[in-house]
C-alpha positions in Angstrom: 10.0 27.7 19.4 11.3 26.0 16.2 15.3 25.0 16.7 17.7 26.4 13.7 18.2 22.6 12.8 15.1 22.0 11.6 15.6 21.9 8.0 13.8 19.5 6.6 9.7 18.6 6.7 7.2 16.6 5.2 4.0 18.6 4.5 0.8 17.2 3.5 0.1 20.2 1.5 -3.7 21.2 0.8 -5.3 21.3 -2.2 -5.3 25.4 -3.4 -1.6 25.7 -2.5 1.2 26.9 -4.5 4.2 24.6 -4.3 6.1 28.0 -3.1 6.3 30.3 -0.4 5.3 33.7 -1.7 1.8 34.3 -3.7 1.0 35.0 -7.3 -0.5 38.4 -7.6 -3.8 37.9 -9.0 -3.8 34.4 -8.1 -7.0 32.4 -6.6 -4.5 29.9 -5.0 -2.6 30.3 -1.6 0.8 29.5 -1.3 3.2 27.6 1.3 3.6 30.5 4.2 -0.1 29.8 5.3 1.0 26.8 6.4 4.9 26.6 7.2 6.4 29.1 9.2 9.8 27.8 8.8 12.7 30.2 7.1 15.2 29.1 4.3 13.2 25.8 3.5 11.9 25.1 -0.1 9.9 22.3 -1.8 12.2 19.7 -3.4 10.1 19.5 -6.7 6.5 20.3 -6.3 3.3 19.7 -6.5 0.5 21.9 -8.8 -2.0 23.7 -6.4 -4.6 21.8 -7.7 -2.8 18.2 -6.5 -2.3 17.3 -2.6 -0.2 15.5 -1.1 3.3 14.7 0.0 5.8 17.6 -0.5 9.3 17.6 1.0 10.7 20.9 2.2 14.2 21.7 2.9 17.1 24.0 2.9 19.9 21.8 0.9 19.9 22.5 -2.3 21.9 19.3 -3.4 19.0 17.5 -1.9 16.7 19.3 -3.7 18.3 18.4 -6.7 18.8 14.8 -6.0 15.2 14.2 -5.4 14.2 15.8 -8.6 17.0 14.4 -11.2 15.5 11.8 -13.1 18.9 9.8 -13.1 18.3 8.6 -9.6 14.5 7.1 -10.9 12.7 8.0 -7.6 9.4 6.0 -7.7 6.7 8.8 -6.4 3.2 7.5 -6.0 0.4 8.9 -6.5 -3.8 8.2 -5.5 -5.6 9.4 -8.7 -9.3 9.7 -8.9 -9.7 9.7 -12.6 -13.6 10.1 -14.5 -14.6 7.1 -16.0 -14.0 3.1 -15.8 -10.7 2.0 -16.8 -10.1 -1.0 -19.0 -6.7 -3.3 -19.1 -6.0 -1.7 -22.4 -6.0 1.8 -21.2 -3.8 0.4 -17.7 -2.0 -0.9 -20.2 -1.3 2.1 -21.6 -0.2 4.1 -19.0 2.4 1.3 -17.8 4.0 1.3 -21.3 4.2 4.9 -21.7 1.8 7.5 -23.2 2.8 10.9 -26.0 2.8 14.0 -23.8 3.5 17.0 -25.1 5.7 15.3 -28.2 7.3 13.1 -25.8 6.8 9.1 -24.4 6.7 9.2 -20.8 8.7 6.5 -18.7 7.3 3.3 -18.0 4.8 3.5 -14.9 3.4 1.2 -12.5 -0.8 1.5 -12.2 -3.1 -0.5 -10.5 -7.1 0.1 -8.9 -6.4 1.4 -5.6 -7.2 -1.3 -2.8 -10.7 -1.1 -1.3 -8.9 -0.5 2.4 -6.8 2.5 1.4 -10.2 3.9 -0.5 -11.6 3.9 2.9 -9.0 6.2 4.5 -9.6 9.2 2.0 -11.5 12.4 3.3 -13.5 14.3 1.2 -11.7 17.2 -0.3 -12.7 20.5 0.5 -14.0 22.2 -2.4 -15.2 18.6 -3.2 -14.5 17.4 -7.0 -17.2 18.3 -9.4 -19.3 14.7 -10.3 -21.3 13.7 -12.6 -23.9 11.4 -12.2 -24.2 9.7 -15.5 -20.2 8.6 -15.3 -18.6 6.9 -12.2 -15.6 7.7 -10.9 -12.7 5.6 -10.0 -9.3 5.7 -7.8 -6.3 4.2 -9.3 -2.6 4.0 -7.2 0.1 5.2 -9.8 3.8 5.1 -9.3 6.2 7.4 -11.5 10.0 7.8 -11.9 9.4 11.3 -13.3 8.2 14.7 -12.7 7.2 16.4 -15.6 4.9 19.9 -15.7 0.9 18.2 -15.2 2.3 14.9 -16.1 -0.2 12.5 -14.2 -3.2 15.0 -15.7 -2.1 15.0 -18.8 -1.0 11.0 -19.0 -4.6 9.7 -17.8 -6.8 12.2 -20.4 -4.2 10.7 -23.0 -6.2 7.2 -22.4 -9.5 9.0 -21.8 -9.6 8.9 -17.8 -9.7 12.9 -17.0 -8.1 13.1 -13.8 -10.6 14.6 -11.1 -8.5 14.7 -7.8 -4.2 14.3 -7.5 -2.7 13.0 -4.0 1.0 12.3 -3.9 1.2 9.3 -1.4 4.8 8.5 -1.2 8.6 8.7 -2.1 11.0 5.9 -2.5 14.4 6.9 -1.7 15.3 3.5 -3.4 17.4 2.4 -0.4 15.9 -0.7 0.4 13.8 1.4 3.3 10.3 2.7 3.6 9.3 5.1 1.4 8.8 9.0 2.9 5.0 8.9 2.7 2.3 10.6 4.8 1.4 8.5 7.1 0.2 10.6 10.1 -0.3 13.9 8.6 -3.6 15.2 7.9 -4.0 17.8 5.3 -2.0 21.1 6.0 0.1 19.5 8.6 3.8 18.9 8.3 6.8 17.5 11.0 10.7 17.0 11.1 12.0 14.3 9.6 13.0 11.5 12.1 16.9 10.8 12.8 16.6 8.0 10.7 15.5 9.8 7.5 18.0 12.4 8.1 20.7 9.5 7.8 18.9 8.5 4.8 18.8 11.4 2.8 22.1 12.1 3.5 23.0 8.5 2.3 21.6 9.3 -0.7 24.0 12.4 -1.2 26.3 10.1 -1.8 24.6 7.5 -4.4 26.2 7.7 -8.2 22.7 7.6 -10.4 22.2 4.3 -12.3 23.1 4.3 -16.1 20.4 4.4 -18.5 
């Protein structure tokens, strides 16, 4: 039986999930309750049902907003398996900002992801459409904002159509580990430790930076 303090998770949420707990009508995608039977939790910024990945639940509100203001710069990173081979201008690119929807997104941090990490991915089930004439490619990219499709629509700005989204990580920018998903496979979630209760409170208390 679940104890009434358990008020915050980390959820490796599927692929076909709403970032929400009660379904779309008409909708082809599930939504949180298939897979958290918690009460009075809620995603802290979210994830699109199409993207995977790390999603942090939880019934403060102030926390929800603190991990979601842009103020407090929040690295999130993310695995990205985009079409195509990049080149340095087009990682270039990405780290110096791209036009989405009228406006420059942040500086970024983008790299090819390291051959050992690329060996710990599962296959994703329905598996990504291929095709055989144009390889594919994983790329590790960090963000300090959450804007609506922003990873899509920032790699088919360079020409690198993104083909699967997996939220890896998120810095609380304390100096500790980030919140990542290290021992979750898809679908499952778990309490967050004493420590990263003392964390997140912590950062309750942090002024954001200046711009």
């Amino acid at each position: 039986m679940l104890r009434r303090t358990l008020l915050t998770l980390l959820l490796h949420k599927p692929y076909g999930v709403l970032s929400q707990f009660t379904p779309e009508p008409v909708s082809r995608w599930g939504c949180l309750a298939d897979w958290v039977n918690v009460p009075d939790v809620y995603a802290a910024g979210r994830l699109d049902a199409d993207s995977e990945g790390l999603l942090l639940l939880t019934a403060d509100g102030r926390l929800q907003q603190r991990l979601t203001d842009p103020r407090f710069g929040h690295w999130r990173t993310y695995w990205v398996q985009v079409e195509g081979s990049p080149d340095q201008r087009q990682l270039d690119a990405l780290c110096d900002g791209v036009m989405v929807k009228q406006q420059l997104t942040r500086p970024a941090r983008v790299e090819p992801l390291a051959a050992e990490h690329q060996q710990t991915l599962t296959e994703r089930n329905p598996p990504i459409r291929t095709r055989l004439s144009i390889p594919t490619t994983w790329l590790q990219l960090s963000l300090r904002e959450g804007r609506n499709r922003q990873v899509r629509r920032m790699t088919a700005a360079v020409g690198l159509p993104t083909l699967r989204l997996i939220r890896r990580s998120i810095d609380l920018m304390d100096g500790g580990p980030p919140l990542n998903l290290s021992g979750l496979a898809s679908g499952q979630w778990r309490e967050i430790t004493s420590d990263e209760h003392q964390r997140l409170g912590a950062l309750l208390n942090r002024q954001p930076k200046r711009r």
